[in-house]
N, C-alpha and C positions, 0 to 999 in steps of 0.2 A: 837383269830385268827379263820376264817372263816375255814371249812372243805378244800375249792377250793385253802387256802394260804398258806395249811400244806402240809405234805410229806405225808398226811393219805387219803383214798379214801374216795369219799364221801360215804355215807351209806344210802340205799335206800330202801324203800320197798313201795311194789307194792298189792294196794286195785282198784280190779276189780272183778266183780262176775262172767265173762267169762272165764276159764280155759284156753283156747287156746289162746285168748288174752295174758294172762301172760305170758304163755309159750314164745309166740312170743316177749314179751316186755323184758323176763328176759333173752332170747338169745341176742336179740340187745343188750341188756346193758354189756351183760357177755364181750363181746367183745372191750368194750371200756374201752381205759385207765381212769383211778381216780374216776370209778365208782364203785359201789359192792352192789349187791343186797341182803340185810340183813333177808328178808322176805317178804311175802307175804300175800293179803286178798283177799277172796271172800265179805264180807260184813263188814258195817263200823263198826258194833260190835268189829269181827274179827280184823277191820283195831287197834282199841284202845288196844287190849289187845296184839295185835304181837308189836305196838309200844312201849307198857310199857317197853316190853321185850327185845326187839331188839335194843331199843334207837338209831332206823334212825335221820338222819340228813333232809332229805327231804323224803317228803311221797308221792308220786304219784297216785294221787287220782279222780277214777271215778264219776259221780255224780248220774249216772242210779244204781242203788244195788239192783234192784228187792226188796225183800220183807226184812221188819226191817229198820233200819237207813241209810237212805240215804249220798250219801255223801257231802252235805251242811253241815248237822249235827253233823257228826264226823267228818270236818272240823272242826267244830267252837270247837268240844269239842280237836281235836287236837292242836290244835291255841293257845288253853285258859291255860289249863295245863298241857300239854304237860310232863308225866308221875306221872299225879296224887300228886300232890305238890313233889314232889320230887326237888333239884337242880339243874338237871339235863336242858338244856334249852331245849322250845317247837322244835318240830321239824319243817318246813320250808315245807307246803303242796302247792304244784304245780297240780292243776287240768286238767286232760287231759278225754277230753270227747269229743262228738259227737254233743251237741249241743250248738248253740251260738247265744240264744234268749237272749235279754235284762235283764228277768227276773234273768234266770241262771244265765248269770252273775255276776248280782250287788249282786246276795244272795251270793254267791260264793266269791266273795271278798268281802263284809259286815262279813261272817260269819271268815274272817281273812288267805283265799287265799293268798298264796305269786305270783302267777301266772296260767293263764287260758291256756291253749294251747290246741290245735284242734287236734284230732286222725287223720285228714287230712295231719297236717305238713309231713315232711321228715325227717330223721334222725338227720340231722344235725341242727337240729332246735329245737330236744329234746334235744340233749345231751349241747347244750348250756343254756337252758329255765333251766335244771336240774343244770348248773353250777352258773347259776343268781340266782336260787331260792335258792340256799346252800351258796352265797357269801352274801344272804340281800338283792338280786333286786329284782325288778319287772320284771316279765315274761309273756308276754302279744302277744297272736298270731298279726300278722296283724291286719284282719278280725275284733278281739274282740277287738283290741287297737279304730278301727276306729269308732265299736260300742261304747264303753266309751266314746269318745271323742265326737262323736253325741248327746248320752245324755245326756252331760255334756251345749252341745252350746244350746237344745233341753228343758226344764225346763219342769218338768209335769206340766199338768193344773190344775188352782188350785180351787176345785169342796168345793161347802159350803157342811156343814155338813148334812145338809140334801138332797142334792144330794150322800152325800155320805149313805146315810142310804138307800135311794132308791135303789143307786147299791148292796149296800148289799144286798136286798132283789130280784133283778135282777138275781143277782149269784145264788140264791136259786131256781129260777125256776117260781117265782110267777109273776102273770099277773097285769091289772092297778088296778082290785077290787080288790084281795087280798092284794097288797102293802097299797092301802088306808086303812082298813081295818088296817093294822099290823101297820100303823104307825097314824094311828087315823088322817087323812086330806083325801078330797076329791078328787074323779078319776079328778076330770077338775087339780085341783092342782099335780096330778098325773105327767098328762099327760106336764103340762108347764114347770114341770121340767126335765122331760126326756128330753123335746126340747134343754133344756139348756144343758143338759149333753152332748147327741149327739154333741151339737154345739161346745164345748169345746172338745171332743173328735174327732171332726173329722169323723164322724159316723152315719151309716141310719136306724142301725137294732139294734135290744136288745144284740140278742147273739155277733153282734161284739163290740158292748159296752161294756157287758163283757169281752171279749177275751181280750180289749185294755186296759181297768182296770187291769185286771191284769198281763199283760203283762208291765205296769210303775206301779203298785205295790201301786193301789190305794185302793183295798181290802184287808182288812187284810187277 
């Protein structure tokens, strides 16, 4: 039985490196019925070890954590074992952040997201996303549902492997003679496959080459 099907509240805790933030997030929640805030994180370190402890049911999770593990990462490590092989089931992490670039999201639900939701929304739009993400749903802002749904109709382009080495070597900084050079072929060969890349990418310049690389997640 689902936390939202029982007579029990759900059990929550809250990983954000911003103090006041929480503050604010854990007053909203205090007030709402079949919620209960279990604990709290500054950082995703922080977020794994108050979870072992606390054993929330949903983890409300920022993805900006300043410095250490971000929260993709302790998402995925939340998702995966969810207190350390123990019985005990994973908890159910609902992402609430600031940003709703393509990237973020698909790592964010790749890394095993039950739901994305925007610090934008209104109340009544977390306290639902928190009761979808604790009954098994998907919790998905607008905004991010119409993004998914875009790069879903939208297919990346599909760049050969050696435009894909090029870009690699794009991201690093280096010009047409150093990529020749690093990848042992000539600047004229250089230069005809950037044409390509750009063309498939939709693009005039190196740096927005890159930027749109990895923004569809074609560098590692």
């Amino acid at each position: 039985m689902s936390p939202s099907e029982s007579s029990s509240p759900i059990r929550l805790l809250l990983c954000d490196d911003h103090a006041v933030v929480r503050a604010g997030l854990r007053a909203l929640l205090s007030s709402t019925d079949g919620i209960e805030v279990v604990g709290e994180a500054g950082s995703g370190e922080e977020a794994l070890a108050v979870a072992a402890r606390a054993r929330p049911d949903v983890v409300l999770m920022d993805l900006q954590l300043g410095g250490g593990m971000d929260g993709v990462t302790a998402t995925r490590h939340l998702s995966s074992d969810g207190g350390e092989g123990s019985d005990t089931p994973s908890p159910r992490v609902l992402v609430l952040t600031m940003f709703d670039t393509d990237a973020d999201i698909t790592r964010a639900i790749e890394a095993g997201a039950a739901g994305y939701l925007l610090k934008a929304e209104g109340p009544e739009e977390l306290f639902a996303a928190i009761r979808n993400a604790a009954s098994g749903r998907t919790a998905l802002s607008a905004p991010v549902a119409y993004r998914v749904l875009a790069q879903m109709r939208s297919p990346r382009p599909a760049l050969s492997e050696r435009e894909r080495d090029i870009l690699q070597q794009l991201a690093r900084g280096l010009g047409n003679r150093e990529i020749a050079r690093a990848l042992f072929i000539s600047e004229a060969t250089v230069k005809t496959h950037l044409g390509r890349i750009y063309g498939k990418l939709g693009v005039e310049t190196r740096a927005v080459a890159v930027a749109v690389a990895k923004e569809q997640r074609l560098l590692p």
